[in-house]
C-alpha positions in Angstrom: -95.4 17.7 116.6 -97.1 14.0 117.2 -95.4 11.4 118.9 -96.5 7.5 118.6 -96.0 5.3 121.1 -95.4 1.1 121.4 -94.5 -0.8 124.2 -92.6 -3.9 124.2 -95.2 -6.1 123.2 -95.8 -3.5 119.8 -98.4 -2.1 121.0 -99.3 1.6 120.8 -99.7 2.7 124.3 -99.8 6.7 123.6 -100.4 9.2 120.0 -100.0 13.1 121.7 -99.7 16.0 119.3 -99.1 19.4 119.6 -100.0 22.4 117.6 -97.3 25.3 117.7 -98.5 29.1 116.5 -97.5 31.4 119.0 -98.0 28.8 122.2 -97.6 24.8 122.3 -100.8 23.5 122.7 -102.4 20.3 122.7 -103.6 18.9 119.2 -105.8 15.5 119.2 -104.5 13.6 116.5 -104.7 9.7 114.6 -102.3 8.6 113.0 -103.1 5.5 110.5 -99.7 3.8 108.4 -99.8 3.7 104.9 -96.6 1.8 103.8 -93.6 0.5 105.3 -89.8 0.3 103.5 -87.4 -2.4 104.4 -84.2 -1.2 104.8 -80.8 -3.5 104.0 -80.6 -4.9 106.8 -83.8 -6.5 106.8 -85.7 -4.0 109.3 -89.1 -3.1 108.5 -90.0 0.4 109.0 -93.4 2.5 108.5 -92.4 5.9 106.6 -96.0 6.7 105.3 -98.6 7.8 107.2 -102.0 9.8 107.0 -102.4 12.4 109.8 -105.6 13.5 110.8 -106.7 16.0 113.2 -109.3 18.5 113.7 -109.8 20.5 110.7 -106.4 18.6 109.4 -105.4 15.5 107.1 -102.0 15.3 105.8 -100.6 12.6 104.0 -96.4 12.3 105.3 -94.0 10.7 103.2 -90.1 10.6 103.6 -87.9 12.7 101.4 -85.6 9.4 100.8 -85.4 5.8 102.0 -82.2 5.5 103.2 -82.3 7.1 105.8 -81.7 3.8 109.1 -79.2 4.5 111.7 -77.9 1.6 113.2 -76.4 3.5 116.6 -73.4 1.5 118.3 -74.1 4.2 121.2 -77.1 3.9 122.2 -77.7 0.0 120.2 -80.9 1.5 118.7 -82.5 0.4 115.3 -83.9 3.5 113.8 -84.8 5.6 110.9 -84.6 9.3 110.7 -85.1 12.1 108.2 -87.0 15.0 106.5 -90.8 14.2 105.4 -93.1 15.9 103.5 -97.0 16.3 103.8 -99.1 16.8 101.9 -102.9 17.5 102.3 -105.2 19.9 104.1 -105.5 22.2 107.0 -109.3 24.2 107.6 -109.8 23.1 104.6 -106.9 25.0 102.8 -104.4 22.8 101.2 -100.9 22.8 102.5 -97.8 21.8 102.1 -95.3 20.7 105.1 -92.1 19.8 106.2 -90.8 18.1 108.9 -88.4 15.3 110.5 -89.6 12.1 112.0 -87.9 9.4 113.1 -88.7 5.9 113.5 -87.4 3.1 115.5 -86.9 -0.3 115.0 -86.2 -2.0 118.1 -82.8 -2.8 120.0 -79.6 -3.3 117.8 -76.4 -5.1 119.1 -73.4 -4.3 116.7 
């Protein structure tokens, strides 16, 4: 699980990750964007990332585009769906699956 973090300025104010095997435990991670996707109504979101960690470097990509939520409950810009990595993990290649999503900032319907 990684988690990025921006505060209101943009700026990224916290990465954490998390390994899961039998206990939740504390994964350093970096997370560098690849490429962003514009959805229809003009917000720009990143969907492709390389994810590096110790012994770890997976390249995640969305299953689809079209995945922006524009919520009237909560007024929230945001993308969300399945990804897929792709890369390497102790230097065996893997294959993962995952959610992420991805906000865009404040929304008024």
């Amino acid at each position: 699980m990684v988690y990025r973090v921006k505060n209101a300025q943009g700026q990224v104010v916290q990465v954490l990750g998390s390994l899961v095997d039998r206990v939740a435990r504390p994964f350093p991670v970096r997370l560098e964007p690849l490429g962003d996707w514009t959805s229809p109504s003009g917000r720009r979101y990143t969907l492709f990332w390389l994810l590096e960690g110790p012994g770890l470097r997976l390249t995640l990509r969305p299953r689809f585009l079209e995945g922006e939520i524009l919520s009237r409950t909560t007024r929230v810009a945001y993308w969300e769906g399945p990804v897929l990595g792709e890369g390497s993990l102790e230097g065996q290649p893997v294959l993962a699956q995952g959610m992420g999503e991805f906000v865009a900032g404040s929304w008024r319907p």
